[in-house]
C-alpha positions in Angstrom: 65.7 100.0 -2.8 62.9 100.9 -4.9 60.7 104.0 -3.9 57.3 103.7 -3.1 55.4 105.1 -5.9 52.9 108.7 -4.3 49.6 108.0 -4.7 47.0 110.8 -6.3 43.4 109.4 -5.3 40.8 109.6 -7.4 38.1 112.6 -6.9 34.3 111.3 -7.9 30.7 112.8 -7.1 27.8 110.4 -6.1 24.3 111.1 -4.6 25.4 115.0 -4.6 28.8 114.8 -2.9 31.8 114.7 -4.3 34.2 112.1 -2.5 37.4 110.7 -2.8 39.2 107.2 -3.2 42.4 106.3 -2.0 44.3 103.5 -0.1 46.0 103.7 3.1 47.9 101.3 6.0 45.5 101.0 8.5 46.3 98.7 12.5 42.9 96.6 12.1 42.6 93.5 14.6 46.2 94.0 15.6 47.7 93.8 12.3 48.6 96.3 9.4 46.1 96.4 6.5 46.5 98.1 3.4 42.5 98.9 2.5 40.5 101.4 0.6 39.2 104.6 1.7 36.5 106.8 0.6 35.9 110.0 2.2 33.3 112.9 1.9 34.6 115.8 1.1 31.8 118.5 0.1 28.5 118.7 -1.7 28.0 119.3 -5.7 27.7 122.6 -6.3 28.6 123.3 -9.7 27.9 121.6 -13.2 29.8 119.4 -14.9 32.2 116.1 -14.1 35.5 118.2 -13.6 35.5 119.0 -9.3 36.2 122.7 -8.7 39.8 124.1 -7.5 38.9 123.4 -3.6 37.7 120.3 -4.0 40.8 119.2 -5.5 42.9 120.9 -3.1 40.6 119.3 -0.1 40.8 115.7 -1.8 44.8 116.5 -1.9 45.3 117.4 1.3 43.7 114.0 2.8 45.6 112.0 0.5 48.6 113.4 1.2 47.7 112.9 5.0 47.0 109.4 3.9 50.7 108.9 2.6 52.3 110.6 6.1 50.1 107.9 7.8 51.2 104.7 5.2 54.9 105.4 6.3 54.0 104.8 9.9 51.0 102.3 10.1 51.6 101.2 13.3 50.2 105.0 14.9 46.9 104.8 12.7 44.6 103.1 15.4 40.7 103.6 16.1 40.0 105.7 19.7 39.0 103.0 21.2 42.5 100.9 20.3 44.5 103.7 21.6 43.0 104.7 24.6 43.0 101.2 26.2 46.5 99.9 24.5 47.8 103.3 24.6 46.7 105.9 26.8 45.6 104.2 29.7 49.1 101.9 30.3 50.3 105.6 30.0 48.7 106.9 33.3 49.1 103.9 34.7 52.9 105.1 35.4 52.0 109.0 36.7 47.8 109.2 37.9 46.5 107.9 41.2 44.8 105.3 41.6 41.8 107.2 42.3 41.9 109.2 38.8 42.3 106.4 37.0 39.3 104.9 38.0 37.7 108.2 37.3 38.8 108.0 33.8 38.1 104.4 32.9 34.7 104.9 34.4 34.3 108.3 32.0 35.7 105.8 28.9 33.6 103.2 29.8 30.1 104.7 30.7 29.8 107.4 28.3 32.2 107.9 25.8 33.7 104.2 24.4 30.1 103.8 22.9 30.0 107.1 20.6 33.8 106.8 19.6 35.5 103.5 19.8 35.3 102.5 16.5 36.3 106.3 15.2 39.8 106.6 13.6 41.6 108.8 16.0 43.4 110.4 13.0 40.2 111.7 11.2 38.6 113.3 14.5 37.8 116.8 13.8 36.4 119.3 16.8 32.5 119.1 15.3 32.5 115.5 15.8 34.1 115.8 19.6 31.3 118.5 20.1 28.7 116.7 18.2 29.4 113.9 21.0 29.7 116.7 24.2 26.1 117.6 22.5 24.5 114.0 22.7 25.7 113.2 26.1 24.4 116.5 27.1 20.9 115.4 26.2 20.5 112.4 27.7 20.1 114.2 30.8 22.2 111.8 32.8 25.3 114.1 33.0 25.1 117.6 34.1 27.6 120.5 33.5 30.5 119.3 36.1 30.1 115.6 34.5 30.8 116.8 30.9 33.4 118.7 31.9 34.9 116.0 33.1 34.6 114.1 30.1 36.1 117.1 28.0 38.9 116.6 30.2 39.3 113.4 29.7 39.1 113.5 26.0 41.4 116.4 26.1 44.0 114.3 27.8 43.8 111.5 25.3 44.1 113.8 22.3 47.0 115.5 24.2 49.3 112.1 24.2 48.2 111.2 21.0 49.4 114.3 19.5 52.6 114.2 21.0 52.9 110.2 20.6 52.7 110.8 17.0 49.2 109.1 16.4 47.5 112.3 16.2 48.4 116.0 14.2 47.1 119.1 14.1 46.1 121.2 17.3 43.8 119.5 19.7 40.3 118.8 18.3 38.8 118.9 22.0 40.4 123.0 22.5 37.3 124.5 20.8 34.7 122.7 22.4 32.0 123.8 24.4 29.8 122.3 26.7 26.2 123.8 26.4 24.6 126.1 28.7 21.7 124.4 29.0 23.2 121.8 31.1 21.9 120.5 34.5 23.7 122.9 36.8 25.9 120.8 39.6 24.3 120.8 42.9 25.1 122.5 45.5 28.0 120.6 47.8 26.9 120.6 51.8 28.7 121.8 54.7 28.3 120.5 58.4 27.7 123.4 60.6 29.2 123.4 64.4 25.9 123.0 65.9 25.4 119.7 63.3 28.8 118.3 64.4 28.3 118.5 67.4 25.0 116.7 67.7 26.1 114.0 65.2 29.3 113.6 67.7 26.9 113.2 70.8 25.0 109.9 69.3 28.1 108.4 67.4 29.9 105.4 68.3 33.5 106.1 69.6 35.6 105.1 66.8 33.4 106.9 64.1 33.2 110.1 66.5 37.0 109.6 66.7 37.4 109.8 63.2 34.3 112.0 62.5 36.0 115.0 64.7 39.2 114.5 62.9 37.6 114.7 59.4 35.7 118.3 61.0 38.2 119.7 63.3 41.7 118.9 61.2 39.6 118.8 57.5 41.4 115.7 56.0 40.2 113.7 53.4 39.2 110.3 53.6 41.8 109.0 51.9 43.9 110.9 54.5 42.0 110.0 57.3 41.9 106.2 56.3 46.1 106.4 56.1 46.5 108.6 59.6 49.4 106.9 61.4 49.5 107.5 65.5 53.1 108.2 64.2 51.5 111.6 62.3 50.0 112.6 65.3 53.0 114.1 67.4 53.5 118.1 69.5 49.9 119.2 68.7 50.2 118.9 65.0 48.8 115.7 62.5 51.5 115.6 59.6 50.0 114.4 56.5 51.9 111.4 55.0 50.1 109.5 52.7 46.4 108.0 51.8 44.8 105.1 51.0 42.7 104.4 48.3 41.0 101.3 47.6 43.5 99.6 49.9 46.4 101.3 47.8 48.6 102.9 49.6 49.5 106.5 47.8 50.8 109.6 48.3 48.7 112.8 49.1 46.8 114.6 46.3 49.2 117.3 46.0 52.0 118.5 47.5 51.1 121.5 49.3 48.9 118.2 50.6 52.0 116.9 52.5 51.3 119.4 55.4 50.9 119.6 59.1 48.0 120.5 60.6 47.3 121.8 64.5 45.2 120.0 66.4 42.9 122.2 68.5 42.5 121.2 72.8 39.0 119.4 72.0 39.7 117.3 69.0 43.5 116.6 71.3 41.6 115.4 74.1 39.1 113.3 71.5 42.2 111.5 70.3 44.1 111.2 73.9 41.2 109.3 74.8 40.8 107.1 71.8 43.9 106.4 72.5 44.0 105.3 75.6 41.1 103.1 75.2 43.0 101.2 72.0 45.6 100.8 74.2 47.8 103.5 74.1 49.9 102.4 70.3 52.5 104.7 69.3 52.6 103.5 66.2 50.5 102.3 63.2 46.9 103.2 61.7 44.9 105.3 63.9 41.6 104.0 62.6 42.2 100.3 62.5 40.2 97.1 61.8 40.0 93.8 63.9 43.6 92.1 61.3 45.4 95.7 63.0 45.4 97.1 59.3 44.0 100.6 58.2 40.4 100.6 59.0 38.1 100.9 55.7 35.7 104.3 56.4 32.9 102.9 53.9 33.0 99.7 56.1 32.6 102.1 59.4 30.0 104.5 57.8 27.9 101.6 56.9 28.4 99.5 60.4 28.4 102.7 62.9 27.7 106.1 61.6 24.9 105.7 59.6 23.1 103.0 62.3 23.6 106.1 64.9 22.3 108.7 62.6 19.3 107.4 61.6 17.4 106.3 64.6 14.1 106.2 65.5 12.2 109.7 67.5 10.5 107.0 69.8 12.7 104.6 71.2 15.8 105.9 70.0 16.9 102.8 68.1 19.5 103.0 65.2 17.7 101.7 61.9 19.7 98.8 62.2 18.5 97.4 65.4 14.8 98.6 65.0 13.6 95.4 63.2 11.8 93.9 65.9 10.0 97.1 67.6 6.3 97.3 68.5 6.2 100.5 66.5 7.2 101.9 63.1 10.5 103.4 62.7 10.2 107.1 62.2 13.4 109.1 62.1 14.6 111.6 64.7 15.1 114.5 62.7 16.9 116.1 65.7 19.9 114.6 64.7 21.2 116.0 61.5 22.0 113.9 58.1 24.8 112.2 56.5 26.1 114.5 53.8 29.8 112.3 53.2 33.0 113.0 54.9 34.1 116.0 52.6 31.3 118.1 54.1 33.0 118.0 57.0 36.0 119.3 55.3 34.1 121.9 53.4 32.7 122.4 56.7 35.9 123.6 58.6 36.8 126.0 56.1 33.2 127.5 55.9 33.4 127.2 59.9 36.8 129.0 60.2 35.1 131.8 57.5 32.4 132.4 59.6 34.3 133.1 62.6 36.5 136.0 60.8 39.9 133.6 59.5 41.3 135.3 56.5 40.6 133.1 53.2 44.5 132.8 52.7 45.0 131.0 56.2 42.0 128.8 55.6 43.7 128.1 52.2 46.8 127.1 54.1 45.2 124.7 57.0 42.9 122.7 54.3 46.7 122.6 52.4 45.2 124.0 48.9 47.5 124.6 46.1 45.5 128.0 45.2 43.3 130.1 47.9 40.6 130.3 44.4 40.0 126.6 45.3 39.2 127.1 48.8 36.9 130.1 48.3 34.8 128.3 45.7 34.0 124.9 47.0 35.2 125.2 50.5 33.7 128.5 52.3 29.8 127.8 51.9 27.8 131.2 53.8 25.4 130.8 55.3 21.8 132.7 55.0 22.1 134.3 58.6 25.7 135.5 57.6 24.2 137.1 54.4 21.4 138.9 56.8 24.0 139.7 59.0 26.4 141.1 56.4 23.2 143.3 54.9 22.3 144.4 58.1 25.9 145.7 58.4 25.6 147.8 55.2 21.8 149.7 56.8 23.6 150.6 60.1 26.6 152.2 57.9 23.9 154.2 56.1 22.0 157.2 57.2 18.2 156.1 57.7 17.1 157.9 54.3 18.8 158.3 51.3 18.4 161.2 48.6 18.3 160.8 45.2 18.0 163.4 42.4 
């Protein structure tokens, strides 16, 4: 069989720059393409036609790159190519359901429109940053967002390094997002003064499921999958979640866990129980068909009506259409915040009251206690008085300096 013959390239200047020519097998509209190439390589800085030793060696090395990539065409696809006909069929097999709609969101809102069309091959770590830069400035994502989308892109150069489509070390490694970010916001925590007046003017299936979320800190993909089956000799085993109406296992495994169910939140569910007609089996939370009750569906029909009602005749927003007055909200009764504050809000509960970090680490089934004490114990301003206050009584009242 006759040997391909190794291409050179040809090395040429215009406006300034040198560049250099040279052909290489390229996956365009689904099918292998053997076209043309000219790339920059640096700008004229010496006299005369003849390019300087590193320009020559630059020009070699991307034609030589060219040649590794014309014996296997098939792995030289744009980003946008590989991540939807590569990567994402990929996680399909091994990310919940949950993360990868988190991830086609990140492709589809922000990055697809600065990349797609890139050749994954020739991505270098200014252009990934050059990106990280522009979505930065736009003002639309803050710090947490873009590191979310350095994570992403991490993960896709990550596969297509060791899928072959892809060489070198990671372009995404270096990268930095910049400082002057929007900071995240600060997450909230339901106090137990706030749980307990948002369980007094809730509906019993949304209390129900509202002291569950506070008092046993599952998450609402835990609480939607709760089985009366999980709920057995004072402890709730976690089993699985739902998602979406997927079914799917826990977020981790140290999520698989059993947590004890303290006398008020038992004597909560005993009742709920009873009133549903004492099942042994099945969803806790369920919906009118007997299936696994949707949470946005019950925030939306009975926690939120409940929470928002009017200081005058005490009329959820939803039935106050036809008053004689205007609605004005009873700020006694605290806000909505979502159902992780109350999980964030058992840990920063349990904190307060003197539990060891390591144990609230272990009831809120953490993989690492580092988790737990930065987004899941939230102290208070009284706490910080109190802990200062502490500190003067341990003193003598003046100190002497030199």
């Amino acid at each position: 069989m006759k040997r391909k013959r190794q291409q050179a390239g040809t090395i040429y200047k215009a406006r300034g720059t040198w560049y250099v020519r040279y052909f290489e097998d390229r996956v365009i509209g689904g099918v292998v393409q053997h076209v043309r190439i000219a790339k920059q390589i640096a700008a004229v800085t010496t006299r005369g036609k003849r390019p300087p030793r590193c320009i020559e060696d630059q020009a070699s090395a991307i034609v030589k790159d060219a040649c590794v990539a014309n014996s296997r065409p098939e792995r030289v696809l744009t980003i946008g190519d590989f991540v939807e006909q590569v990567y994402f069929p990929h996680i399909e097999q091994y990310k919940r359901p949950s993360t990868r709609k988190g991830y086609r969101d990140i492709w589809g809102n922000h990055v697809k429109a600065r990349c797609a069309d890139e050749w994954l091959k020739d991505v270098r770590t200014f252009h990934l940053q050059g990106w990280l830069d522009s979505m930065g400035k736009t003002g639309t994502l803050g710090r947490n967002s873009l590191k979310h989308v350095k994570s992403f892109m991490s993960a896709v150069f990550k596969l297509a390094k060791q899928q072959g489509y892809y060489g070198g070390e990671n372009p995404v490694r270096d990268t930095a997002i910049s400082p002057r970010a929007t900071e995240p916001q600060e997450t909230y925590a339901y106090n137990l003064d706030e749980i307990q007046a948002m369980l007094r003017v809730m509906p019993e299936t949304a209390g129900t499921a509202f002291a569950v979320a506070s008092f046993a800190g599952l998450r609402r993909g835990e609480l939607q999958g709760l089985l009366w089956e999980n709920y057995q000799d004072g402890v709730i085993r976690v089993t699985q979640a739902i998602w979406e109406g997927l079914v799917t296992e826990p977020k981790t495994r140290r999520s698989k866990g059993a947590v004890p169910v303290i006398k008020p939140l038992a004597q909560c569910l005993d009742m709920y129980r009873l009133r549903c007609g004492n099942p042994r089996s099945g969803p806790m939370f369920r919906n009118s068909a007997g299936r696994a009750m949707n949470l946005n569906n019950l925030l939306h029909r009975e926690i939120l009506p409940a929470l928002n009602r009017c200081k005058h005749c005490l009329k959820g927003s939803d039935k106050h259409l036809k008053a004689d007055h205007d609605f004005e909200r009873d700020e006694s009764v605290p806000r909505w915040h979502g159902w992780h504050a109350a999980r964030r809000g058992l840990g920063s509960n349990l904190y307060a009251l003197g539990v060891p970090d390591k144990v609230i680490q272990d009831i809120l089934r953490h993989s690492n206690v580092s988790t737990t004490n930065t987004y899941y114990i939230k102290t208070a301003s009284t706490q910080v008085t109190d802990a200062m206050e502490k500190l003067e009584r341990a003193l003598p009242d003046s100190l002497t300096v030199n």
